[in-house]
Chimera marker file (.cmm) of the C-alpha trace (Angstrom):
<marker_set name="trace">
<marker id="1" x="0.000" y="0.000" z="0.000" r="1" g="1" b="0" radius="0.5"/>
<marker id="2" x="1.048" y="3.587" z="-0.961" r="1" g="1" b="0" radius="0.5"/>
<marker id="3" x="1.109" y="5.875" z="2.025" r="1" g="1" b="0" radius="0.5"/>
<marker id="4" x="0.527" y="9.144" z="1.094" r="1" g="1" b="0" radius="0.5"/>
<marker id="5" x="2.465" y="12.000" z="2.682" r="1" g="1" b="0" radius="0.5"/>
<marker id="6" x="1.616" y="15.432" z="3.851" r="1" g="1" b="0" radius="0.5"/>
<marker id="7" x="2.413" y="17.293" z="0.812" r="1" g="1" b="0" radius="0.5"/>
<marker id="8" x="0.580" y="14.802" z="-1.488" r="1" g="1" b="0" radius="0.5"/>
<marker id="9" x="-2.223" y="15.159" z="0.387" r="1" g="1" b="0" radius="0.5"/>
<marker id="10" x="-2.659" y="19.197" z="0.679" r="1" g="1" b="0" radius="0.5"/>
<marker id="11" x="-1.600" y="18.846" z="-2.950" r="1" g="1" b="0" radius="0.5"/>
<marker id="12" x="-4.498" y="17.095" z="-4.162" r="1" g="1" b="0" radius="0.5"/>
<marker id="13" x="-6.784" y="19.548" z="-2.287" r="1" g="1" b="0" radius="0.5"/>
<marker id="14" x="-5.195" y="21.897" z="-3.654" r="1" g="1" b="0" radius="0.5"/>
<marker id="15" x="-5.914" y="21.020" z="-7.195" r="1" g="1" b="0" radius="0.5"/>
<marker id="16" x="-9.583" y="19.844" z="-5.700" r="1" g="1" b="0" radius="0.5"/>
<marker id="17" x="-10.318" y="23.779" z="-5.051" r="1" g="1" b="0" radius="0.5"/>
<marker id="18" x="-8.501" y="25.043" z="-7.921" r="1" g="1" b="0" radius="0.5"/>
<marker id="19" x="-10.398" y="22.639" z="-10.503" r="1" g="1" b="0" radius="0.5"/>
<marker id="20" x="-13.891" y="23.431" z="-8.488" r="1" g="1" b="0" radius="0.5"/>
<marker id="21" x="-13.131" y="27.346" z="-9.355" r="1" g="1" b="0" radius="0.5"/>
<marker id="22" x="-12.447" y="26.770" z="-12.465" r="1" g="1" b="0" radius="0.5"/>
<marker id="23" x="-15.009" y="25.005" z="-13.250" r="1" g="1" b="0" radius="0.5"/>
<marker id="24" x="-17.528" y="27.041" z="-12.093" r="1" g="1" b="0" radius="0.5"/>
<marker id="25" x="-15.914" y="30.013" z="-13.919" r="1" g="1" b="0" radius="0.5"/>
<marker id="26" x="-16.191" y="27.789" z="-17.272" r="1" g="1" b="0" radius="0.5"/>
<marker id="27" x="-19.450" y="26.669" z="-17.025" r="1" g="1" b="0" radius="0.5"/>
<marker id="28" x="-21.306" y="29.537" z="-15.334" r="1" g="1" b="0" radius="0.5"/>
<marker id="29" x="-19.140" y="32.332" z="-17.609" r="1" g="1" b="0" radius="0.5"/>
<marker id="30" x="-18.742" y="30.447" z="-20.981" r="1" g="1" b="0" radius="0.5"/>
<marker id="31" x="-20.555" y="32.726" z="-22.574" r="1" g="1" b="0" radius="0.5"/>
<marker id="32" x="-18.654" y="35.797" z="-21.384" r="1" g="1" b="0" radius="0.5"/>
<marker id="33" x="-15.204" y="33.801" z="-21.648" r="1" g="1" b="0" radius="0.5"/>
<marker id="34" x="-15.614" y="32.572" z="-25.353" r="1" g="1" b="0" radius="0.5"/>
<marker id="35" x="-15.088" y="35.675" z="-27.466" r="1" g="1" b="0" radius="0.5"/>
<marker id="36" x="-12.230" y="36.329" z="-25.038" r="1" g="1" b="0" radius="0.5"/>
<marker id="37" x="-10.133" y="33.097" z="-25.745" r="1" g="1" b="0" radius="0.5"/>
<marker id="38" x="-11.157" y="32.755" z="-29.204" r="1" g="1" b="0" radius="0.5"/>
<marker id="39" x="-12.972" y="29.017" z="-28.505" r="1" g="1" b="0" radius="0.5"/>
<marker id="40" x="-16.507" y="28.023" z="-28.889" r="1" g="1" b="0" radius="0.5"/>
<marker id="41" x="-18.824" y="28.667" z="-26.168" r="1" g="1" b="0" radius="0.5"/>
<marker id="42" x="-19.996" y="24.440" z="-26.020" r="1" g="1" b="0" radius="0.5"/>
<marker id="43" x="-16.183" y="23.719" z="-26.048" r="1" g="1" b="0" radius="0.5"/>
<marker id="44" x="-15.771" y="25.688" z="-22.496" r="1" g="1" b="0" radius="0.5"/>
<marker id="45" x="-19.106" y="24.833" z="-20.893" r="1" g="1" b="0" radius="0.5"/>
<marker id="46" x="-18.591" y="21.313" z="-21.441" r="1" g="1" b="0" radius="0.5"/>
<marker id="47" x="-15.352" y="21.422" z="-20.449" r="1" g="1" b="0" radius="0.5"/>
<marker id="48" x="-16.335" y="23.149" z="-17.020" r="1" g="1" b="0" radius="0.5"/>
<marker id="49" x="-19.159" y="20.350" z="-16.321" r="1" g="1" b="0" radius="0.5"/>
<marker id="50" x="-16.281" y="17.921" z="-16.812" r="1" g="1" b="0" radius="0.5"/>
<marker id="51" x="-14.054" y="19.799" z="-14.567" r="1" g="1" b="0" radius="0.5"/>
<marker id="52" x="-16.611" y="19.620" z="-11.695" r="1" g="1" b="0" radius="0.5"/>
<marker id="53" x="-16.738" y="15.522" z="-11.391" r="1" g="1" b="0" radius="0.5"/>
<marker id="54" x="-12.512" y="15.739" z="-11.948" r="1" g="1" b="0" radius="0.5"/>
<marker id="55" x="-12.845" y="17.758" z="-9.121" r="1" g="1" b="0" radius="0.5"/>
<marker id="56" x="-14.733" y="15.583" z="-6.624" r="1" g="1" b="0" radius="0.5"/>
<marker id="57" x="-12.923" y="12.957" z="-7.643" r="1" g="1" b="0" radius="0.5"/>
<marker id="58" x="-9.550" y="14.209" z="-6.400" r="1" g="1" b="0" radius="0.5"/>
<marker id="59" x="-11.387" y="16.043" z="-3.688" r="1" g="1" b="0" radius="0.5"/>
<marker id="60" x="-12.485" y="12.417" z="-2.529" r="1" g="1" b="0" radius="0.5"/>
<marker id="61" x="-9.143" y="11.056" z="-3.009" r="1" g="1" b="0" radius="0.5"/>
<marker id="62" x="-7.420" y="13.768" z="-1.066" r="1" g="1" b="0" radius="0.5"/>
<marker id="63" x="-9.953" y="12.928" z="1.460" r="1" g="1" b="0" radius="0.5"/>
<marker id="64" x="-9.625" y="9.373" z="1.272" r="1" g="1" b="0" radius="0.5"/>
<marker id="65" x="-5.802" y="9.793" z="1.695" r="1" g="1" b="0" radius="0.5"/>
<marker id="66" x="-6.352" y="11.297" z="4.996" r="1" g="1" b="0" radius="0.5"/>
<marker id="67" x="-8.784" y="9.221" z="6.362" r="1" g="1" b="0" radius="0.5"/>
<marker id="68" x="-6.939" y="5.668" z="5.630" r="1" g="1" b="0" radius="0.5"/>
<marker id="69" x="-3.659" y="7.076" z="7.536" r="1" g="1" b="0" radius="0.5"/>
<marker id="70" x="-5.675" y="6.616" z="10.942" r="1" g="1" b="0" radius="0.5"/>
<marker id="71" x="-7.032" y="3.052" z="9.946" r="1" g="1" b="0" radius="0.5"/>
<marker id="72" x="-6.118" y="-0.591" z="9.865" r="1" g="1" b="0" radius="0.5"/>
<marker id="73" x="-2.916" y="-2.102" z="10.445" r="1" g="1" b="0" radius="0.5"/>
<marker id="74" x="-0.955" y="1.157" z="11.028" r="1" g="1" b="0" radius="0.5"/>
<marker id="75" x="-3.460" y="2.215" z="13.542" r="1" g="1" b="0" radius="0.5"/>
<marker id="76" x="-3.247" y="-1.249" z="15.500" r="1" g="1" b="0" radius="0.5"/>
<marker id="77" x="0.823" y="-0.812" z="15.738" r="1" g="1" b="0" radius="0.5"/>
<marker id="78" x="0.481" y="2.390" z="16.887" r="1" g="1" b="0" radius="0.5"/>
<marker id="79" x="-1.101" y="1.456" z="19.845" r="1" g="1" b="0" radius="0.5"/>
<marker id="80" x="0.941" y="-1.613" z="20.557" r="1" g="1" b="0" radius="0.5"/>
<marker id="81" x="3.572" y="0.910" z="20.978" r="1" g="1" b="0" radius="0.5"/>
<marker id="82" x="5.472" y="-0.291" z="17.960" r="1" g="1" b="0" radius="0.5"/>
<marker id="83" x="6.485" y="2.058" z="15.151" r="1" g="1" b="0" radius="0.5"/>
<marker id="84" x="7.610" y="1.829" z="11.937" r="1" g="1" b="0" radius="0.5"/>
<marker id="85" x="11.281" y="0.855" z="11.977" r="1" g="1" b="0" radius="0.5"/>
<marker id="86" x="10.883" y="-2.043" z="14.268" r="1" g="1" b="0" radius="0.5"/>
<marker id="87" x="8.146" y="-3.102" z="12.296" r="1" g="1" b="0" radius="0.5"/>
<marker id="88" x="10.023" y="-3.269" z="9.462" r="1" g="1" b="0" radius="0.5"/>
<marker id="89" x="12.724" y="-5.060" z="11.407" r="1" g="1" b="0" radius="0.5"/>
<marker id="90" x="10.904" y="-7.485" z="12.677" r="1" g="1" b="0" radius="0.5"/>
<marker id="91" x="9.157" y="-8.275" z="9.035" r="1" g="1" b="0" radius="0.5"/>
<marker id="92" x="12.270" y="-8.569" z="7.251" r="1" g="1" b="0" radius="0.5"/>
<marker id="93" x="13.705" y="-11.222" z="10.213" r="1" g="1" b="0" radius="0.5"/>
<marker id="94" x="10.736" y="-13.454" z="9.614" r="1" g="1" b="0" radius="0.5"/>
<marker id="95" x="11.426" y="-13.130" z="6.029" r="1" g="1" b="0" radius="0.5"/>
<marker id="96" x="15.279" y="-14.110" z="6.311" r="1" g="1" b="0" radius="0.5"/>
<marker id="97" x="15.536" y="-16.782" z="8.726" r="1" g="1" b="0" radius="0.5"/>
<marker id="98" x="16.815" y="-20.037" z="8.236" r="1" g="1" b="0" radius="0.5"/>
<marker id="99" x="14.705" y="-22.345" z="8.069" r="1" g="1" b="0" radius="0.5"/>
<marker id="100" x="13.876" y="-24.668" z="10.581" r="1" g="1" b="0" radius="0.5"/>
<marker id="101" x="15.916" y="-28.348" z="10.034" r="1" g="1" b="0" radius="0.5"/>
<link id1="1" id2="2" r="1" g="1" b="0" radius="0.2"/>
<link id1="2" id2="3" r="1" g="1" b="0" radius="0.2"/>
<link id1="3" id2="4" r="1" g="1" b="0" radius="0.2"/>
<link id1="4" id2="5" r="1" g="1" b="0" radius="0.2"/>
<link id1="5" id2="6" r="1" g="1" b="0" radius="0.2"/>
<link id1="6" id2="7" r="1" g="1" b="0" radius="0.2"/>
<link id1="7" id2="8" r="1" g="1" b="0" radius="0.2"/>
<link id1="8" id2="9" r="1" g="1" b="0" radius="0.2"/>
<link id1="9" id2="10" r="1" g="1" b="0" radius="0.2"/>
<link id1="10" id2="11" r="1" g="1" b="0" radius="0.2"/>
<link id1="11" id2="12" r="1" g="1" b="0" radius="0.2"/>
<link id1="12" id2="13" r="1" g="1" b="0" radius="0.2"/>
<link id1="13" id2="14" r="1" g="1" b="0" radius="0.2"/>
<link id1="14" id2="15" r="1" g="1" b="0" radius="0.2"/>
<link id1="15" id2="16" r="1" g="1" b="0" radius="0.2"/>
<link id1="16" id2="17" r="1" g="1" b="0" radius="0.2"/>
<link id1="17" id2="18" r="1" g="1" b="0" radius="0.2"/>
<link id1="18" id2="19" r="1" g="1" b="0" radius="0.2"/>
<link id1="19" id2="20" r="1" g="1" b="0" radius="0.2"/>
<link id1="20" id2="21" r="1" g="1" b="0" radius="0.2"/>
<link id1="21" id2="22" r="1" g="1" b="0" radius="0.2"/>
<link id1="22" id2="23" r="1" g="1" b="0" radius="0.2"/>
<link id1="23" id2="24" r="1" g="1" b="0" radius="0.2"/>
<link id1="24" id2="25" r="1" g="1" b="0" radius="0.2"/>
<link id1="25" id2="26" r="1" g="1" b="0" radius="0.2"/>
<link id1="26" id2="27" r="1" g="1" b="0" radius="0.2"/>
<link id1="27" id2="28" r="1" g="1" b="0" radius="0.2"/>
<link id1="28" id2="29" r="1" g="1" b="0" radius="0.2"/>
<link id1="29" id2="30" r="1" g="1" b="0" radius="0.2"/>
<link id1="30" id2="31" r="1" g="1" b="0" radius="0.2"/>
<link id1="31" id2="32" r="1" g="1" b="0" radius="0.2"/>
<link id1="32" id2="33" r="1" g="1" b="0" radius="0.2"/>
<link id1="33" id2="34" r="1" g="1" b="0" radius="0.2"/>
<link id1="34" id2="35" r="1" g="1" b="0" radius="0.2"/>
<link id1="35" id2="36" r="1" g="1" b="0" radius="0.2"/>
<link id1="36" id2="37" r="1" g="1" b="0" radius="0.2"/>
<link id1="37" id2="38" r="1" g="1" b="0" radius="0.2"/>
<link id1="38" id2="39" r="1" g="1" b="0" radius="0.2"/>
<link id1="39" id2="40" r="1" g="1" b="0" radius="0.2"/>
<link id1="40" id2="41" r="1" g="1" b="0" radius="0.2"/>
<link id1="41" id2="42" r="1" g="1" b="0" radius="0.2"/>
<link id1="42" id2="43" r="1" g="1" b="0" radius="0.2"/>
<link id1="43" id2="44" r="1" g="1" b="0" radius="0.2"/>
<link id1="44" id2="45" r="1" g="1" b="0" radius="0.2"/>
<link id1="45" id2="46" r="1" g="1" b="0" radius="0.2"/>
<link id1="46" id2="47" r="1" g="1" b="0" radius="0.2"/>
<link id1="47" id2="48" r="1" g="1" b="0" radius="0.2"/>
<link id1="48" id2="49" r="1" g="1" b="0" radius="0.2"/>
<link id1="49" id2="50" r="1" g="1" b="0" radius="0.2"/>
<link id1="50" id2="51" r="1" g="1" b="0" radius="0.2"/>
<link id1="51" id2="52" r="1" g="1" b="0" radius="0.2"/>
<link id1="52" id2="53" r="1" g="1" b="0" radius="0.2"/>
<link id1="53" id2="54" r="1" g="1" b="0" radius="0.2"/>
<link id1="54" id2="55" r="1" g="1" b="0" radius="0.2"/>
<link id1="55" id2="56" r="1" g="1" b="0" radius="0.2"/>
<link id1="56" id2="57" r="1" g="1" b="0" radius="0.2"/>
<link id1="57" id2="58" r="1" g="1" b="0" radius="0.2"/>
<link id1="58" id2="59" r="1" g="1" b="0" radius="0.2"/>
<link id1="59" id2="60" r="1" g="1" b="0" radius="0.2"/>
<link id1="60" id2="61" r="1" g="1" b="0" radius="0.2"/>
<link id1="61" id2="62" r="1" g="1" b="0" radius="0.2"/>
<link id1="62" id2="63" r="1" g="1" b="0" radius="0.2"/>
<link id1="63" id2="64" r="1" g="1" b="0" radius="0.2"/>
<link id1="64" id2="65" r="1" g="1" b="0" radius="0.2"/>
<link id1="65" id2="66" r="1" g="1" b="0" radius="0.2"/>
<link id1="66" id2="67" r="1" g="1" b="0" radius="0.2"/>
<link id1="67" id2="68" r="1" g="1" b="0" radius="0.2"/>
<link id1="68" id2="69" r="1" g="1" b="0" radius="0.2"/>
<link id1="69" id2="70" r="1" g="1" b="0" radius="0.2"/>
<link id1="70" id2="71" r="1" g="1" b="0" radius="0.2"/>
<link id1="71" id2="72" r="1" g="1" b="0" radius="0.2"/>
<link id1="72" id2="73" r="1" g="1" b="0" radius="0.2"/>
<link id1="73" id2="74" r="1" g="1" b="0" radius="0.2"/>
<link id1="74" id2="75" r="1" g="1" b="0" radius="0.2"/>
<link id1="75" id2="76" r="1" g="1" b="0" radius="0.2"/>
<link id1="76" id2="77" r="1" g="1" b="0" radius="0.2"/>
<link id1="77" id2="78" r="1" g="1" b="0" radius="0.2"/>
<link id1="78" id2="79" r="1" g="1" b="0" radius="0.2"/>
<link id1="79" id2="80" r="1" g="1" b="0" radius="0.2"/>
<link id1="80" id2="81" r="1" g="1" b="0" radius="0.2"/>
<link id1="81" id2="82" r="1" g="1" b="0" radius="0.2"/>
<link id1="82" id2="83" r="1" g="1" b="0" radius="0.2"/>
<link id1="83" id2="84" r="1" g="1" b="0" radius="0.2"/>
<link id1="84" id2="85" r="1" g="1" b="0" radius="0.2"/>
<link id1="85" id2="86" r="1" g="1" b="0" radius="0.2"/>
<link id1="86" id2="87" r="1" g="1" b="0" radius="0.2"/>
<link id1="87" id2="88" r="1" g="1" b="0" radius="0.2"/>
<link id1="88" id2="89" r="1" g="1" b="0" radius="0.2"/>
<link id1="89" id2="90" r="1" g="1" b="0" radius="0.2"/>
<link id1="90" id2="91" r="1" g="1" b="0" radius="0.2"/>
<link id1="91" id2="92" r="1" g="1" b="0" radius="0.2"/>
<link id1="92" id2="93" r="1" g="1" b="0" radius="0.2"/>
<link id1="93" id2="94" r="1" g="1" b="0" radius="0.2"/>
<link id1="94" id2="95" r="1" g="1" b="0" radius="0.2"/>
<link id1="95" id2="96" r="1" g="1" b="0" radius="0.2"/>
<link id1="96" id2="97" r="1" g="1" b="0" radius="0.2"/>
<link id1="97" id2="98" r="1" g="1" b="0" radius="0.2"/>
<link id1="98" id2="99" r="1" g="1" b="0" radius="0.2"/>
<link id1="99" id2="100" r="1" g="1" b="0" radius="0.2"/>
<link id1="100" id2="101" r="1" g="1" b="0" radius="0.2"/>
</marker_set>
């Protein structure tokens, strides 16, 4: 499992806001925002109302990356007491012993 870090996280919300904005802009203003870049108005409306599910989608995933931090298997070490390194540790003993004769 991928666990995301700090600055991925904010990242993604980041682009979550920035995406909502601008799709609202583009699909409430196409008509305004057409003549100014030249493009058909159907060309930026449409491309607002896609805009608005690509941002709830990384919205939820920049939410989602927050959420499973606190869950599971990393929350259960945690309160054994036992982080990260000597979990590692102990994993990669169990994967190198010798086998029993």
């Amino acid at each position: 499992m991928i666990r995301p870090s700090l600055f991925l996280r904010r990242a993604l919300l980041a682009d979550a806001i920035f995406s909502g904005i601008s799709a609202v802009l583009l699909t409430a203003g196409a008509g305004a925002l057409a003549p100014l870049f030249d493009l058909p108005e159907a060309l930026l409306r449409e491309t607002g109302l896609f805009l608005i599910a690509y941002a709830a989608f990384v919205g939820w995933l920049g939410n989602a990356a927050i959420t499973a931090e606190g869950s599971g298997h990393d929350r259960d070490r945690r309160q054994r007491g036992v982080d990260g390194r000597q979990h590692r540790a102990a994993v990669f003993k169990h994967r190198h012993a010798e086998p029993a004769r």
